[in-house]
N, C-alpha and C positions, 0 to 999 in steps of 0.2 A: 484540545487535541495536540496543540505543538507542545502542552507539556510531555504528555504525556507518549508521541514518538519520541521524545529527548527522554525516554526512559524513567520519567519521575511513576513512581509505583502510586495507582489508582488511590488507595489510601491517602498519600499525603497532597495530590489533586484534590481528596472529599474533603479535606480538611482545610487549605487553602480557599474551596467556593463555600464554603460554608455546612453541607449536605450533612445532613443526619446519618444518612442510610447509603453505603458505599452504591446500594441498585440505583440510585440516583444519577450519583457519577457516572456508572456505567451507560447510561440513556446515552451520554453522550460523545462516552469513548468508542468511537468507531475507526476502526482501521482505515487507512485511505487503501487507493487502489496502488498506492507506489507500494506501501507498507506489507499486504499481502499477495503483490507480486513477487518481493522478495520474499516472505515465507516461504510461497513455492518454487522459491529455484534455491532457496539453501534445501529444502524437505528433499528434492529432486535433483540433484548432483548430477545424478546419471542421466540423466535423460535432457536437463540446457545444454546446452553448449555457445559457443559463441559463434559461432556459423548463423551467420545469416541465410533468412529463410530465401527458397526458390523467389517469391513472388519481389521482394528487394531488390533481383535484378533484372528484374521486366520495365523499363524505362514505358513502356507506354502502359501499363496498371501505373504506374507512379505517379503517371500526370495525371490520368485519370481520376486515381485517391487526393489528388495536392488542385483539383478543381472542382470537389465538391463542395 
């Protein structure tokens, strides 16, 4: 996986583990959740923004989420 977020294309991942069959590789190319968050905020331009949400400044939801 960390090749492969550092952009090394699946191909030469299959060939570096050894895998016959690039569906190999792929078993175990999974996106992380950072990796496909940002997918959808470059796909979605218009609609992130940097405003922080309502509920960020409700200090007692904050404690509440920060003592679970």
């Amino acid at each position: 996986m960390h090749l492969y977020e550092a952009g090394v294309p699946l191909p030469y991942i299959r060939d570096i583990l050894g895998h016959v069959d690039l569906s190999t590789t792929e078993i175990y190319a999974r996106a992380s959740t950072e990796a496909k968050r940002k997918a959808l905020e470059a796909a979605y331009t218009d609609i992130v923004t940097d405003d922080l949400p309502e509920w960020n400044h409700d200090p007692g939801l904050l404690n509440w989420l920060t003592n679970l």
